[in-house]
N, C-alpha and C positions, 0 to 999 in steps of 0.2 A: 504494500500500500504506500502510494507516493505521500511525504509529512509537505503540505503545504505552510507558506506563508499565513500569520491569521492576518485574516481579512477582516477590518474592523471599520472599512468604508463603505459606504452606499451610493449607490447613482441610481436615481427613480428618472423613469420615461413613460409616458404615457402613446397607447397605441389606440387605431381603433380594433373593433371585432376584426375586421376583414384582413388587416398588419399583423394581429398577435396570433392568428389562425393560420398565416404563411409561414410566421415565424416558429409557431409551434408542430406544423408540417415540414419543414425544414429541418427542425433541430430532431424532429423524432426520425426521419432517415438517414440524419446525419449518426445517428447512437449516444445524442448528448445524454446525458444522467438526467438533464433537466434543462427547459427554456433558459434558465439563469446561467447555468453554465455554458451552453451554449453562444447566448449574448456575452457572457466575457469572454469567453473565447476569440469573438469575432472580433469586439470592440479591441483587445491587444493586437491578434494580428493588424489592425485598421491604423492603430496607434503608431505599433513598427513600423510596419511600409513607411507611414507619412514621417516618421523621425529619423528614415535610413537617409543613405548619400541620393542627392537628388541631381539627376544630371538633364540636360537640356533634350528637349522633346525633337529638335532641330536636328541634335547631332544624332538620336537615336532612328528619328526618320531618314538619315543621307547612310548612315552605316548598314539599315534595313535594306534600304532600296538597292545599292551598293551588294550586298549579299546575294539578293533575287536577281539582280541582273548576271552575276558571275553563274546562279544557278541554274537561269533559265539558258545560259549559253552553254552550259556542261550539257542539259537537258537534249537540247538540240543537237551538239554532236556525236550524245548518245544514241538519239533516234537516227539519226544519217547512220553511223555505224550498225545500228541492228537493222536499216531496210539495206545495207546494203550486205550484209550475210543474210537477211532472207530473201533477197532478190527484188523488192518490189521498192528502188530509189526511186522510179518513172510515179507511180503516184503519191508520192510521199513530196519529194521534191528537196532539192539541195537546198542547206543552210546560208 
């Protein structure tokens, strides 16, 4: 049995029916113990993320695009090399 931290803080939120029924649908296929646990759960990870190292949305979209394009061109000389071991370059068509 894992000894936790005591927890001697509260954070009250109010939902409506339709919020606390998702949430309580959620956290029961998720296998929390309970909605409560659950929401802390999520609320830390929520917390981490947003306290990690935060790098520009800019440089992670030009290093994406950058990746896709190196892999759509592997893609393509892959496909050239399998129609041309199975014979059919003529409908396929050169890169």
């Amino acid at each position: 049995m894992t000894i936790h931290n005591r927890r001697g803080r509260n954070l009250s939120v109010r939902f409506s029916e339709e919020e606390y029924s998702e949430i309580e649908e959620v956290s029961r296929v998720g296998r929390s113990r309970s909605v409560s646990e659950f929401a802390r759960n999520i609320l830390l990870l929520c917390a981490r993320t947003m306290s990690g190292p935060k790098g520009l949305l800019a440089e992670d979209l030009s290093t994406l695009s950058v990746q896709l394009s190196d892999l759509d061109s592997a893609l393509v000389t892959l496909r050239y090399k399998l129609c041309r071991i199975l014979g059919s370059v003529e409908k396929v068509g050169k890169p």
